[in-house]
N, C-alpha and C positions, 0 to 999 in steps of 0.2 A: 553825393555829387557824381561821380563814376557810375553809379548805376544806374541812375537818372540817363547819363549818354548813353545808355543802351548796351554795358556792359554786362550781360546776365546770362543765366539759361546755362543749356547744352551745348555744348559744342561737340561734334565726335574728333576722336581725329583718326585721318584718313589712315588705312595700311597703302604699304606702296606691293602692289598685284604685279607679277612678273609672267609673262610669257614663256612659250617651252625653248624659245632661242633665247632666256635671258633678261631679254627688254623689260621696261614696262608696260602693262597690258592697260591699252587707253582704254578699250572696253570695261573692263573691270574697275579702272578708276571711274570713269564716267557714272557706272552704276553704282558704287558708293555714294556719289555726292546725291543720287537722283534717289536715291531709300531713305539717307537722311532728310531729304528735304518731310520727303512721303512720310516719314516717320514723327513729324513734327518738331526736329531740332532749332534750336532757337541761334547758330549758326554752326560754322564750320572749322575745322582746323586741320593744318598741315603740315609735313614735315618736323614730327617731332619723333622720340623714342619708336612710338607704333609706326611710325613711316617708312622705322630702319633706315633713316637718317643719315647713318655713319656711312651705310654701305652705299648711297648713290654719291653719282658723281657730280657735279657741280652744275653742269648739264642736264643731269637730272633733276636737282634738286629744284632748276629756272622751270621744268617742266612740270614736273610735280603744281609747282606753282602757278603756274600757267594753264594746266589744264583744268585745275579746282577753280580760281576765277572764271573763264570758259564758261565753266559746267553749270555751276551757280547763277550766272547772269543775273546777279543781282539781288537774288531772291531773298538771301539769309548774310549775315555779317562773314567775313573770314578773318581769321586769324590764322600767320605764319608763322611758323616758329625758323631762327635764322641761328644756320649753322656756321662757324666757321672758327681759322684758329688765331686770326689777329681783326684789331678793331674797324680797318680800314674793309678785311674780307666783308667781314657781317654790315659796315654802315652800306656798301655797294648794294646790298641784297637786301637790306630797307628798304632803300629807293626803288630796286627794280619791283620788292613787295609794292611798295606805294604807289608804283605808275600801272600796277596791274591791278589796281584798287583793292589791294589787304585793307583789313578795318584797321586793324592793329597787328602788331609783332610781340611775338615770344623770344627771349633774347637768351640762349644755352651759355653756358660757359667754355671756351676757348678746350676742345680735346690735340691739347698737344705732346699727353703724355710726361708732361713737366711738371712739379709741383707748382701751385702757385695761393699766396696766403691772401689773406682778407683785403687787405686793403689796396694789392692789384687788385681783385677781381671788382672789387669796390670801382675803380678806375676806369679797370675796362670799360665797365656795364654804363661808367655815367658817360665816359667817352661817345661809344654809341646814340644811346639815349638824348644824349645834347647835339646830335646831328641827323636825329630821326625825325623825318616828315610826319609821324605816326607815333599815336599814345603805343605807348611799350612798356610791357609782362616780364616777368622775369620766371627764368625756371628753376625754381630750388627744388633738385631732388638728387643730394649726396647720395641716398640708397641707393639710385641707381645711375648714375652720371660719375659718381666719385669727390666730387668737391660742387661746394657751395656755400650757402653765407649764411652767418649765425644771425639772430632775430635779430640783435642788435646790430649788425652789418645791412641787416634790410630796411632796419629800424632807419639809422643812416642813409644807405642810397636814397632812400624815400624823398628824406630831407633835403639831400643836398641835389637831387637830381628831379623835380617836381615830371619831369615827362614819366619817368617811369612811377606807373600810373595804375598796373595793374602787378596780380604775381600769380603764377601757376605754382600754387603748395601741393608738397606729396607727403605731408607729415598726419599726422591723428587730428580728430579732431579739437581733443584737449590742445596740441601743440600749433593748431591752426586758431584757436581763441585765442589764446597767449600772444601771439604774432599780432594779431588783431588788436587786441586791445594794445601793446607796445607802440603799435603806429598810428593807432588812432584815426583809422580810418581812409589814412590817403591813398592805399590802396584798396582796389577792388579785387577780392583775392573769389580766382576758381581753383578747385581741388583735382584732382586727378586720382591715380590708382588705381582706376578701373571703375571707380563709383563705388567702394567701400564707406561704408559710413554715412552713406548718402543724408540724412534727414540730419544726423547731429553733426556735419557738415556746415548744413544750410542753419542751421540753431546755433553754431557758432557764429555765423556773418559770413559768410560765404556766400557770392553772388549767383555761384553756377558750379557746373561741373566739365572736366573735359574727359569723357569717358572714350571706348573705343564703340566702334559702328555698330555690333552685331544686338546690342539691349537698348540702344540710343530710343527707339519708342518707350521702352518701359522707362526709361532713366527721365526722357521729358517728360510724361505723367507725371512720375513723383516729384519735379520739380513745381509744375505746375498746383500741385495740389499742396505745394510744403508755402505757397504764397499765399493760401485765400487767407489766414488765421482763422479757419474754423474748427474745432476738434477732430470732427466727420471727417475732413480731408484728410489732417495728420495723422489720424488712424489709419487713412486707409492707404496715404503715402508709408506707412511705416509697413499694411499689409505687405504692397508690394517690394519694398525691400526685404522684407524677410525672405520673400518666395524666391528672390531674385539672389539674393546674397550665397550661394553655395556655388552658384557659377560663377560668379565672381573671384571668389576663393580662390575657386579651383584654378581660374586664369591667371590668378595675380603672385603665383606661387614663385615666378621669374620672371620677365622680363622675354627670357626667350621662351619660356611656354606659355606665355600672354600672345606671344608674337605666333609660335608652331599653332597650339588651337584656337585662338581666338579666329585666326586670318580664316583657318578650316570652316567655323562656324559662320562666318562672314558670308562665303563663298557658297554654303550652301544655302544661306538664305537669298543670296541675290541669283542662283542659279549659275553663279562661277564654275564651270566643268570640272575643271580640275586647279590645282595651288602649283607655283613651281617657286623653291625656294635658293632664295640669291645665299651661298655661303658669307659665312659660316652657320646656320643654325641648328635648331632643334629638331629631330626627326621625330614623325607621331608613331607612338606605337600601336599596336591592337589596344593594349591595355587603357592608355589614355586617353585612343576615339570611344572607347565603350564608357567613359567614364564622362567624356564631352557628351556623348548623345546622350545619356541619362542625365544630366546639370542641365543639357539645352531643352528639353523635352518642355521646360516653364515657361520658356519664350511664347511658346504657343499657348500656353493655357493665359499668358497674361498678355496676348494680343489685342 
């Protein structure tokens, strides 16, 4: 039913591009959105992990928001993922997603530094959820967030909260079945992590993916080709994950060296001059750009 509404595909999600004073660089956001479309992403995504999230300011984060609506005009779905650390922050920034026409919302877990057990975050999420304009995701990814909900806590919100509708999983694909079959379908679940897994992803039930910009051509191909059920395609969806999986790897080793070389590899496909990075992060070494140009070198042979 969920996928039927046009829940599916690629979506990348945006980096957030800074300026040498700092800012964000509208230029560079702009050409993100205008590669993905070119790239044939089946829509878009913002403000989540890849956005560096944490580091914009609230201001920024309206912008961010704002300028991916803008740029998109229409063309492709968006999805926003909504930061904040109480339930009234994040329902505010539903709405300003909903009046800027997000298709839907990615809903993070409250970073206040606090412990908080299941069945708060259980609360939170339906709190929101029951005063969203907009079918709403949820982002389960303890590995890199710190807290999040056990299947059967997702199993539950599902239940008790029928808006949340969809889930951005960062688990395996075994553990992304498992989920699946638990909930029986009421949500439409995309994967993340970079596009790991990609084909047994989609062979679990998995509607899409939400990978980062710099492979998002390659990454909709294989989606496209993992839908016909012909052999032919799934082989040849699985060629190009093999080719493609070592760059992956290599990016998805943290969180901040997803964020240090992926943004690098971004930038130089989109002709970004140079990167400037908002602290705290990752500094690239020699050794790690010589190790990105030999992983990216595939990009181009699977154009």
């Amino acid at each position: 039913m969920v996928e039927a509404a046009g829940f599916r595909g690629v979506y990348p999600m945006l980096y957030a591009f800074f300026d040498a004073r700092g800012g964000l660089d509208r230029a560079a956001m702009r050409a993100q959105v205008d590669y993905c479309v070119a790239s044939g992403a089946h829509g878009i995504a913002a403000l989540g992990l890849g956005t560096e999230v944490s580091k914009l300011s609230a201001a920024e984060r309206r912008l961010v928001m704002e300028w991916a609506a803008e740029d998109l005009r229409g063309r492709l779905p968006l999805a926003i993922t909504v930061f904040g650390a109480t339930p009234a922050e994040q329902v505010a920034f539903v709405r300003a997603a909903a009046l800027r026409g997000a298709d839907w919302v990615i809903l993070q877990p409250p970073q206040t530094g606090e412990p908080i057990t299941e069945d708060r975050l259980i609360d939170f999420f339906g709190v929101i959820a029951d005063a969203s304009p907009l079918p709403v995701a949820i982002q389960n990814a303890p590995q890199y967030i710190g807290v999040g909900l056990s299947r059967a806590g997702l199993d539950r919100l599902s239940r008790d909260h029928p808006n949340v509708r969809l889930l951005k999983a960062e688990g395996s694909a075994v553990e992304t079945r498992a989920l699946i079959e638990l909930t029986e379908g009421r949500m439409a679940v995309f994967q993340g992590r970079g596009g790991m897994e990609f084909p047994d992803v989609m062979r679990a039930g998995c509607v899409g993916m939400i990978p980062s910009v710099e492979s998002c051509h390659v990454q909709a191909r294989i989606f496209e080709l993992m839908q016909t059920g012909r052999p032919e395609d799934e082989a040849e969806a699985e060629r190009l994950y093999a080719a493609l999986a070592p760059l992956i790897m290599f990016l998805m080793q943290s969180v901040d060296q997803f964020l240090c070389y992926g943004k690098r590899l971004t930038a130089e496909r989109l002709g970004i001059a140079a990167v400037h990075d908002r602290a705290p992060a990752q500094a690239p070494t020699p050794f790690g750009l010589a190790s990105l140009a030999r992983h990216a070198r595939v990009l181009e042979r699977l154009a």
